[in-house]
C-alpha positions in Angstrom: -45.9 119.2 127.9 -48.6 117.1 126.3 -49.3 116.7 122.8 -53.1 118.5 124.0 -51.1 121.7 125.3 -48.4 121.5 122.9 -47.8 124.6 120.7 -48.7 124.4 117.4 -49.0 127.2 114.7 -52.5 128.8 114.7 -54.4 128.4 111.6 -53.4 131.0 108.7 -55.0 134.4 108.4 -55.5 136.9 105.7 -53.4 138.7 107.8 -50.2 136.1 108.0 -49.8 134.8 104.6 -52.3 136.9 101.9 -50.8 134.9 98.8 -50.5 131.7 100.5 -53.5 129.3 99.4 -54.0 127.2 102.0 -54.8 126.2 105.5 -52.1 124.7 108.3 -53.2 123.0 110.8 -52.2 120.1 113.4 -52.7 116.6 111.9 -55.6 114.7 113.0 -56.1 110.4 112.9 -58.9 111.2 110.5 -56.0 112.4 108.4 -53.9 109.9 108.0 -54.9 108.3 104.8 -54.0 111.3 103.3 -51.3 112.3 104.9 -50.0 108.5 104.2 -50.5 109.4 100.0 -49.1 112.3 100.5 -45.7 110.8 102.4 -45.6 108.0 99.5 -45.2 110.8 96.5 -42.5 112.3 98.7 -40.4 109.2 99.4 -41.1 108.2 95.5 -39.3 111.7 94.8 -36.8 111.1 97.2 -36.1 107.4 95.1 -35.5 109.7 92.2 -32.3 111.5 93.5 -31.0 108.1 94.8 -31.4 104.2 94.0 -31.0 103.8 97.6 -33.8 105.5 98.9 -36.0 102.6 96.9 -39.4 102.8 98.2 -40.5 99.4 100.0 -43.6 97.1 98.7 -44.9 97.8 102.4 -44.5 101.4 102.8 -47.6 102.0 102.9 -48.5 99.7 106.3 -45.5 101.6 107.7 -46.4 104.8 106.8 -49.9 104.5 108.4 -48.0 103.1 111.6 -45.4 105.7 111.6 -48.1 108.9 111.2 -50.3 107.5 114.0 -47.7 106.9 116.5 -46.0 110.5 115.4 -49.7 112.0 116.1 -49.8 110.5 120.1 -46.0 110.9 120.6 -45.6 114.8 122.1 -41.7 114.9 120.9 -43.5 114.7 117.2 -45.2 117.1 114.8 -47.3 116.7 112.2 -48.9 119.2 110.6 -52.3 118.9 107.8 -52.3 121.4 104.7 -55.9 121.9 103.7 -56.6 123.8 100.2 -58.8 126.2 100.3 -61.4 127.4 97.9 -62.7 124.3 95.5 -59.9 121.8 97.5 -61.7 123.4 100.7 -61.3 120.2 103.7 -58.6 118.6 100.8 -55.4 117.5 102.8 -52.8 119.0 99.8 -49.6 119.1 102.0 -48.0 117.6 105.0 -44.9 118.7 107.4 -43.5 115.8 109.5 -40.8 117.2 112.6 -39.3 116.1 115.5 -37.1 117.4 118.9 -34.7 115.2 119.8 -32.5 115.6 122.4 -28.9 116.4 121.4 -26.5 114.6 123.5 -23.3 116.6 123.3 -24.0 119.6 122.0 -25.8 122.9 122.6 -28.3 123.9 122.7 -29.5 120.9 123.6 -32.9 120.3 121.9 -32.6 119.8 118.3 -36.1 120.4 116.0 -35.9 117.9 113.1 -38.0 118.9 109.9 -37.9 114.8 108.3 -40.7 115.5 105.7 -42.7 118.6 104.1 -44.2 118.1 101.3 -46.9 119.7 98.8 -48.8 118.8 96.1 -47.5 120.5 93.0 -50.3 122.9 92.7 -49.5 124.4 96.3 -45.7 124.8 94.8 -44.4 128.6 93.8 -47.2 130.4 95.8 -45.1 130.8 99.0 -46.8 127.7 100.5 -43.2 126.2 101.2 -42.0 129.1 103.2 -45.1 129.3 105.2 -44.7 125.8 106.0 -41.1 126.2 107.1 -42.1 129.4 109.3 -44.7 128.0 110.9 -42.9 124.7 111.7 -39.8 126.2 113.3 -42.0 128.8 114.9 -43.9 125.1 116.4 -40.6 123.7 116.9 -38.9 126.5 118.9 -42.1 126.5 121.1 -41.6 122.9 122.0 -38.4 123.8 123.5 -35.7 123.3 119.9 -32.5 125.6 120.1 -31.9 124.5 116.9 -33.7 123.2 114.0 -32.4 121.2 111.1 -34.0 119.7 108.5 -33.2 116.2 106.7 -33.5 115.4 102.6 -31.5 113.5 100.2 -28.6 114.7 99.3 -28.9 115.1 95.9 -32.5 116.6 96.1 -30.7 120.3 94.9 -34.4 122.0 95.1 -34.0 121.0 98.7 -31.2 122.1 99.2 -31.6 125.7 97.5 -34.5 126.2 99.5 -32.9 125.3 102.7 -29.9 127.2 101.5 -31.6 130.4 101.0 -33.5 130.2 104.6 -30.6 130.2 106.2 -29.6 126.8 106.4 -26.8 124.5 105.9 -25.2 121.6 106.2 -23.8 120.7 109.8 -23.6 116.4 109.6 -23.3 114.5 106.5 -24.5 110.7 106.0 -22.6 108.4 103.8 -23.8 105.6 102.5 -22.7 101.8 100.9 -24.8 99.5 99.6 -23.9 95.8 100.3 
């Protein structure tokens, strides 16, 4: 399937999500200098709940790299969160997923969510859930049997919100800095 006739979720209607005040969309190129601000302020979160998720000098650089190859790679998805009303065209949130095959295991096709993120304004309106509904919708389309999603480990909001969607942990990464 290429990333042209890959499923992604239509755009919201008043129908899907009345309360929810925004827009979803694939990602576009013209996007990515957004979409690279917006992936900062969540890795700069992330460096909050752990000194060892310390945000690089260069993340930026990588950032743009990573979001442009994501958009042309059909195993990724990247989805745009426009405001609407007075942030009308105003990129304000951005989901990051991939399927990955899983080697041992079934089902075998794996949906990864690696990054959603909002800006705070979007937060507490049911934006979140949207997000998450429309990505594993997206995900399962692609061909995912599963879908998991990756966050620090001490990021508790994370993990309550996760948590109360039906996730949980299945793998845990430990870490030592040397």
């Amino acid at each position: 399937m290429t990333k042209e006739t890959s499923p992604v979720p239509a755009p919201m209607t008043a129908t899907d999500a009345p309360n929810v005040p925004i827009h979803l969309r694939p990602a576009r190129s013209d996007d990515v200098p957004a979409l690279v601000g917006l992936l900062l302020r969540l890795k700069r979160l992330n460096e909050e709940f752990d000194p060892l998720l310390k945000v690089r000098a260069d993340a930026e650089a990588r950032a743009t790299a990573l979001l442009t190859q994501d958009l042309a790679d059909p195993k990724a998805l990247v989805l745009a969160a426009e405001g609407i009303g007075a942030d009308k065209d105003r990129v304000v949130g951005i989901v990051r997923a991939h399927l990955r095959e899983r080697l041992f295991y079934t089902p075998e096709n794996e949906g990864v969510i690696l990054d959603i993120y909002l800006l705070p304004l979007y937060r507490r309106h049911g934006v979140g859930e949207y997000l998450l509904r429309e990505t594993v919708q997206a995900l399962k389309a692609r061909g995912a049997g599963i879908v998991t999603a990756e966050f620090p480990a001490h990021n508790e909001i994370a993990t309550k919100f996760y948590g109360k969607r039906g996730f949980r942990a299945v793998t845990l990464v430990h870490a030592k800095s040397l």
